[in-house]
N, C-alpha and C positions, 0 to 999 in steps of 0.2 A: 286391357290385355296385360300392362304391365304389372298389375293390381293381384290379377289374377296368377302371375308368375310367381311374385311376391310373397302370396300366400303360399303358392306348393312349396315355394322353397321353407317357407317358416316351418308349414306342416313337416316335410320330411326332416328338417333338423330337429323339431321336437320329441318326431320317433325314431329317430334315428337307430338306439337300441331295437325296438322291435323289429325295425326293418332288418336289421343284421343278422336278426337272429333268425327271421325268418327265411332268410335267403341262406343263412348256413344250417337252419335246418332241412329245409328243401334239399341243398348239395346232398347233403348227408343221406337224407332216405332214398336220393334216386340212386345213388354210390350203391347203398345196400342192399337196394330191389336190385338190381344187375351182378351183385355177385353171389348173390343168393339163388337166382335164376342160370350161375355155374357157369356164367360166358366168360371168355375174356376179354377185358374193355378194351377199346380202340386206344383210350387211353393210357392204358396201361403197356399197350405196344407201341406206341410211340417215345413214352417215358425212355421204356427199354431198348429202344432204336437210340435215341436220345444220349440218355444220362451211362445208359453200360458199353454199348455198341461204338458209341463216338466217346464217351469223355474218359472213358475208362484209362488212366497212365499210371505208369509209378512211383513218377513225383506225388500226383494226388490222392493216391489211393492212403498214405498218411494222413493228409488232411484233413479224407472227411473220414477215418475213421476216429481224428480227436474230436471232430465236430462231432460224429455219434455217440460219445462220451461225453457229452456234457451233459446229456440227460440218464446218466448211470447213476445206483445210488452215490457213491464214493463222492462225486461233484456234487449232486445235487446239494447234500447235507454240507459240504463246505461251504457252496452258496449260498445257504439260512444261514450261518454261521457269519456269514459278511453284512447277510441283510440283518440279520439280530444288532450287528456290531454298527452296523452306519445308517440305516435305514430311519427314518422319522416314522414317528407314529407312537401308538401305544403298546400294543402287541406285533410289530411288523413282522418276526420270525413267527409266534403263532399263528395268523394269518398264511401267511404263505406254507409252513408246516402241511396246516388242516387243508389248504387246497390243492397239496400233493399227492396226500392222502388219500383225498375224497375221488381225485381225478384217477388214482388208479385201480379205484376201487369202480368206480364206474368204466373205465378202460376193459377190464378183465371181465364184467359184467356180459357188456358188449361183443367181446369177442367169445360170450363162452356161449350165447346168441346164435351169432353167424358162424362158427366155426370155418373160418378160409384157412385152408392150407399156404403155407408160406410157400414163395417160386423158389422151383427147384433148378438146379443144377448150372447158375449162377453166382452163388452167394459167394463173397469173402472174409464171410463169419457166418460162425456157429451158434446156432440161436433155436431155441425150443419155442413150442406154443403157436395158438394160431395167430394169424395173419391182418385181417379186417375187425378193428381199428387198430393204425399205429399205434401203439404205445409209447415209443419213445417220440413218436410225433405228440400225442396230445399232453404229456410230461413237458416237452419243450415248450407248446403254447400256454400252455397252461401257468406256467412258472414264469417266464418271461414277458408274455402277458400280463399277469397281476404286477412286476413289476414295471411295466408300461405305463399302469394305472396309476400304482403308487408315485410313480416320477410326474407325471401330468397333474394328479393329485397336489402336490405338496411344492413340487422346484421352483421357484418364481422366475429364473431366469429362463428367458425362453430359447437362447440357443445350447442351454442343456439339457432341456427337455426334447427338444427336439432330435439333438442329436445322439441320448438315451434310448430316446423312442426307435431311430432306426438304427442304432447298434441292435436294442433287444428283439425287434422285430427280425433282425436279419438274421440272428444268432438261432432264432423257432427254425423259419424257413430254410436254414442252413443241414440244423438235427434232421430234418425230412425230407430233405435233398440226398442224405449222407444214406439215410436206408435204401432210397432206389438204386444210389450208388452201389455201395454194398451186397446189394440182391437178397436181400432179407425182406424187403416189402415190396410193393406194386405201388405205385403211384397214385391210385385208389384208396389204399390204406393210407398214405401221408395224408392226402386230401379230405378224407370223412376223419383224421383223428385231427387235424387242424379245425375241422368245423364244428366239433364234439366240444373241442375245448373253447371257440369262440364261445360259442350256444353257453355254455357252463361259465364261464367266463363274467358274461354279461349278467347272468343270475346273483353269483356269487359274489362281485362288487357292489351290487342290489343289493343283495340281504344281508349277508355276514360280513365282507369287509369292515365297512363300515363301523359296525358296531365293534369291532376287534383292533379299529385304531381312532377312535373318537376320543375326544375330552383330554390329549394332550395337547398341554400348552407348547411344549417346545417343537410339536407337528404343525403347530396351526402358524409358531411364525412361519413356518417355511411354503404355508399353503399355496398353492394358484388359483388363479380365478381362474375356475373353470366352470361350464355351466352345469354342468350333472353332476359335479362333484359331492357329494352329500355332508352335511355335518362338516366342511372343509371350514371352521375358522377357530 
């Protein structure tokens, strides 16, 4: 029996990527199949019971409107501009560049797809375009994300990777808090543009990272042993 435990546990760490991606592509299409079908989700009324009904203040309403600004152009390109500047690797700014780019090229894609109307008579901002997938949700995963990667990839010490990983992790989750906040998205839209950029994510460190910061020396001192890490020395 414990033989047998042993084993699933090795199996699921091995897949772990496809498991993720399948379980965020799952999220994803059943998000779509229901707002395609024009209902509105339970989830999506509770959000808004939730995040606008109860948290809505005027101390915070500042807050998360900088938190929704941090996936605006103005920030994002200051932030390549930090990762160009201290970042390891060999291309770390093109790298990140091409998967902002790509991500909102497939964002707009998506929405031009399911065409959701944005909620109405809520909001506190002005905001054009439809609704289902976040945008500014999968801009934040998506960006924060790869540097997630790149810091796991490279940091050797582990209590700054660590506590990298949930500064950037919380700074995503933060940007797609801030749109429910706001009343510019449905909580559906956060959630299918978080799993868009997971799903995209997992690809992208696959295939093109890598090749876009391999065969520097002064990246590989800073490597981590990690086990997916690819080309990490």
């Amino acid at each position: 029996m414990a033989s047998l435990i042993d084993d699933m546990k090795g199996l699921l760490v091995r897949n772990r990527r496809l498991i993720i991606v399948a379980v965020c592509a799952a999220v994803f299409l059943g998000l779509a199949h229901e707002v395609l079908e024009g209902e509105m989700l339970k989830l999506d009324e509770a959000a808004y019971w939730l995040v606008v009904e109860r948290l809505r203040a005027p101390w915070l309403t500042p807050v998360m409107e900088a938190f929704s600004a941090l996936a605006s152009p103005v920030i994002l390109v200051t932030l390549l501009l930090m990762v160009v500047a201290f970042a390891p690797g060999r291309r770390p700014g093109a790298c990140c560049a091409l998967n902002l780019v790509l991500v909102v090229a497939l964002n707009q894609i998506l929405k031009q797809v399911v065409q959701r109307p944005r909620p109405e008579g809520f909001r506190l901002a002005e905001v054009s375009g439809f609704s289902f997938p976040s945008g500014h949700s999968m801009v934040a995963m998506a960006f924060f994300g790869l540097l997630v990667w790149m810091v796991w990839r490279y940091e050797r010490d582990r209590a700054v990777r660590l506590g990298c990983v949930a500064a950037f992790s919380a700074l995503a989750v933060a940007v797609g808090v801030s749109r429910v906040y706001l009343g510019v998205h449905y909580a559906s839209d956060v959630i299918a543009g978080f799993c868009v950029s997971i799903v995209w994510l997992a690809l992208y460190t696959r295939l093109v990272a890598p090749l876009l910061l391999r065969d520097d020396p002064s990246a590989a001192g800073h490597a981590g042993a990690t086990a997916d890490a690819p080309d990490a020395r």
